[in-house]
C-alpha positions, -999 to +999 in steps of 0.1 A: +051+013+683+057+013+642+044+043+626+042+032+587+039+060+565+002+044+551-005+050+584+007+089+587-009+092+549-045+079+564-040+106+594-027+134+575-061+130+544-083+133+576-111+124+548-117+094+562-133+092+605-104+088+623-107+082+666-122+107+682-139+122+654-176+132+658-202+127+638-234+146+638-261+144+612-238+131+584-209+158+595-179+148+603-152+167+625-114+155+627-087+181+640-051+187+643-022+203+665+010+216+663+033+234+693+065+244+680+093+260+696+126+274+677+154+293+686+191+302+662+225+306+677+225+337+654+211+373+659+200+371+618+166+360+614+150+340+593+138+356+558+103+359+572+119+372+609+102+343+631+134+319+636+158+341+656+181+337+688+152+346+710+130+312+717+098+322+691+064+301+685+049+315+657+070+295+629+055+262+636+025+262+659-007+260+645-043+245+650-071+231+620-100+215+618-115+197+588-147+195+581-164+168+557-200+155+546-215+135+520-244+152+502-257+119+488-239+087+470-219+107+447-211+143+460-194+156+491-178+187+505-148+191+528-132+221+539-100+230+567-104+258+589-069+266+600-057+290+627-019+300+628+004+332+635-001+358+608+024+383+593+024+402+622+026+374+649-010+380+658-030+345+661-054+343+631-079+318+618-097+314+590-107+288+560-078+275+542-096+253+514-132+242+509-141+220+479-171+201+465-161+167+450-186+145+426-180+113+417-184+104+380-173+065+383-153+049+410-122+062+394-130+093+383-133+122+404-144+160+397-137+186+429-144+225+423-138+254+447-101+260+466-081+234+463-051+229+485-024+228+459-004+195+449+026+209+443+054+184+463+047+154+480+031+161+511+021+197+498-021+188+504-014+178+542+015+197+552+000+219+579-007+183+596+028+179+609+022+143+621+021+131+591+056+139+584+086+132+599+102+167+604+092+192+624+088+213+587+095+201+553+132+210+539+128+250+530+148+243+500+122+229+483+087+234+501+097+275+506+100+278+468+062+277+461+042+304+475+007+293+469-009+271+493-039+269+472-058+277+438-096+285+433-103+259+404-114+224+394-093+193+392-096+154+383-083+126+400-083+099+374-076+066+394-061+036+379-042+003+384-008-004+371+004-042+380+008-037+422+004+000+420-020+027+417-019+057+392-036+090+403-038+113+371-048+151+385-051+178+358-059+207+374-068+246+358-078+276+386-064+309+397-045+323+429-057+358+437-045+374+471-023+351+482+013+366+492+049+362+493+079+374+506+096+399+491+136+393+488+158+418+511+175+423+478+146+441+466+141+461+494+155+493+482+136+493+451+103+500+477+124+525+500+124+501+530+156+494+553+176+459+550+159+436+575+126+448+569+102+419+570+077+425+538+045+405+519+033+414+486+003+403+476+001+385+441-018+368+413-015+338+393-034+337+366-049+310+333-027+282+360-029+249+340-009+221+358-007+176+362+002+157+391+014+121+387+016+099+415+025+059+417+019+043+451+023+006+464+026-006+497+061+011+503+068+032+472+056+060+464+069+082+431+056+114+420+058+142+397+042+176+389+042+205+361+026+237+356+020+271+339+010+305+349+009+340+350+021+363+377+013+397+384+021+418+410+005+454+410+021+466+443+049+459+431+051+473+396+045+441+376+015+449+356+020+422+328+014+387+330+052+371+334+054+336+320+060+311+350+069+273+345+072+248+379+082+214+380+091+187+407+096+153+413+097+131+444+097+097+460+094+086+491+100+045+507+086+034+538+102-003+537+101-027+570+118+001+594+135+023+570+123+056+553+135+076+527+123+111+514+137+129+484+122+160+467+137+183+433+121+214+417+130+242+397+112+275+389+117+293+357+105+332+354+103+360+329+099+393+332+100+416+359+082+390+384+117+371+378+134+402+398+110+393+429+106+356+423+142+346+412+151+316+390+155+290+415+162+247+417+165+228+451+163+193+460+167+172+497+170+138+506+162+124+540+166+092+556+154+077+587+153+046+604+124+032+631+138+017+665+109+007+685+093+039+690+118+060+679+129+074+647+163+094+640+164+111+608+189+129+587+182+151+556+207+170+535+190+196+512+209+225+485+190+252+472+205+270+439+203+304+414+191+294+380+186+326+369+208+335+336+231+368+334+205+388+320+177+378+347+170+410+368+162+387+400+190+369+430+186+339+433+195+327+467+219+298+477+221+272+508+233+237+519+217+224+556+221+193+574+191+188+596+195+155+626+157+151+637+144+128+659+107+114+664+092+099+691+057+083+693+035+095+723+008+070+718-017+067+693-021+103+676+004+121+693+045+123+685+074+146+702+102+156+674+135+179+677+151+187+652+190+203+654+199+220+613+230+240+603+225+263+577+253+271+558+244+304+528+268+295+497+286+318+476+280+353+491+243+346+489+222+352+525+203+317+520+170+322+532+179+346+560+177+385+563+216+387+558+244+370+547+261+346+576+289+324+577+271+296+592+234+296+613+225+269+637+188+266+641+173+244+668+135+230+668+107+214+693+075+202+683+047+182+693+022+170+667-012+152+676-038+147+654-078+141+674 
């Protein structure tokens, strides 16, 4: 069976009743699964301390369910209840957007509340790992973002250009609470021992940002800018440090072949730049579909931008990443995934410690109900 990637976009949205969805007095239910496995050839974890050499579920597995209704002809609500491991590897669920969307004309739309946040390509589904054909989205570029959401209003200005369409999103919000992890290289600073695993909360402040997006029947292209301010109490950064994000992206779903490819970089002054380094990333991935199988290969660098004078490390990686997807029926794939990680130039990648080398090796199985 063909997968197209229309098809995986229609699955991941959830917005519109999918099988097996239940509708009760105008509400309507859709759900999705994840059970990952990972394990490393390394006795260095991960930056975050849940890939190691020890076979761990808590990176990948997770459960949501989205919720949707229409009000009346014009206004609707939708919101994701998502249940995952927390920072502590305790199972923990709870609401991870909810937003009320009005329509002004059929191609102009007005949402308000928490909105997941549209920062790379499949950034507003990507806890829906059936959408997608990895296991996670390259780290190189998807770990570089730390807000999964903002408390705001955006647009979604739809259009038509020749065979494609345009989606214009301005959006304008906030980001208070949300955490990140803080960089072993900072450690010290806080009087906590190398390997510690440790989130600081954070806020983002006046956030002003556009999404662009060009979609035909096997092309997508997309880009994305925006502004902030970061502060950080807990960990001395009082002021409200200057941050500027941008990305781009395609992505080609064309007869049986697929191609992904993402870029960013992150530019931060201040102190915040010391615990949110200058970074820039990109990854390309390719795949082709035989029957109901598809093998994939994605290559992905992450890089310091940060000048001389910039208090923060930026960290540095190259991976290779063979994945392989098989359909399980309608709803339902099996993927594996097999990634060296190689840290570059002294730096310890995104790991607790500098390695020659790490071998990382993934199961999954994604359905969608």
């Amino acid at each position: 069976m063909h997968t197209r990637l229309s098809t995986w976009l229609v699955a991941a949205s959830l917005l519109l009743p999918a099988t097996g969805s239940l509708a009760v007095e105008n509400i309507t239910l859709n759900g999705f699964l994840t059970v990952g496995a990972t394990k490393s050839n390394s006795t260095t974890a991960s930056g975050n301390g849940n890939i190691t050499d020890d076979v761990g579920f808590d990176e990948d597995s997770r459960v949501g369910i989205q919720i949707s209704a229409d009000i009346n002809d014009r206004m609707s609500v939708t919101a994701q209840l998502l249940g995952r491991a927390d920072r502590n590897q305790n199972f923990d669920a709870g609401f991870d957007w909810g937003f009320v969307s009005y329509a002004l004309s059929e191609d102009l739309t007005v949402r308000g509340g928490k909105l997941k946040f549209p920062t790379f390509l499949v950034s507003e589904y990507i806890e829906v790992g059936y959408a997608y054909p990895w296991i996670r989205p390259p780290a190189e570029v998807y770990a570089s973002n730390p807000i999964t959401a903002i408390t705001g209003l955006d647009l979604l200005l739809r259009t038509r250009l020749g065979p494609l369409d345009l989606l214009v999103q301005p959006y304008a919000g906030t980001s208070s609470g949300d955490e990140a992890l803080v960089p072993q290289e900072v450690l010290p600073m806080l009087g906590l021992a190398p390997g510690t695993v440790k989130y600081a909360g954070f806020d983002a402040e006046n956030m002003l940002g556009i999404n662009l997006a060009l979609t035909g029947d096997w092309l997508t292209l997309r880009g994305g800018w925006l502004r902030t301010g970061v502060s950080a109490p807990s960990l001395g950064v009082t002021s409200k440090d200057d941050v500027r994000f941008a990305s781009i992206g395609a992505s080609i779903d064309w007869h049986d072949a697929i191609v992904y490819t993402e870029a960013f970089r992150r530019d931060i002054d201040g102190q915040a730049n010391a615990f949110f380094p200058n970074q820039k990333g990109w990854y390309a991935t390719a795949g082709y579909r035989i029957a109901r199988f598809l093998p994939h290969l994605t290559w992905a660098q992450l890089r310091d931008d940060n000048d001389s004078g910039d208090p923060g490390t930026g960290l540095e990686q190259d991976s290779l990443t063979l994945g392989l997807r098989v359909e399980l029926g309608s709803g339902a794939a099996l993927k594996l995934e097999a990634q060296r990680v190689e840290p570059q130039n002294g730096s310890r990648g995104l790991f607790m410690a500098a390695e020659d080398d790490i071998n990382v090796f993934s199961l999954a199985v994604d359905v969608i109900f």
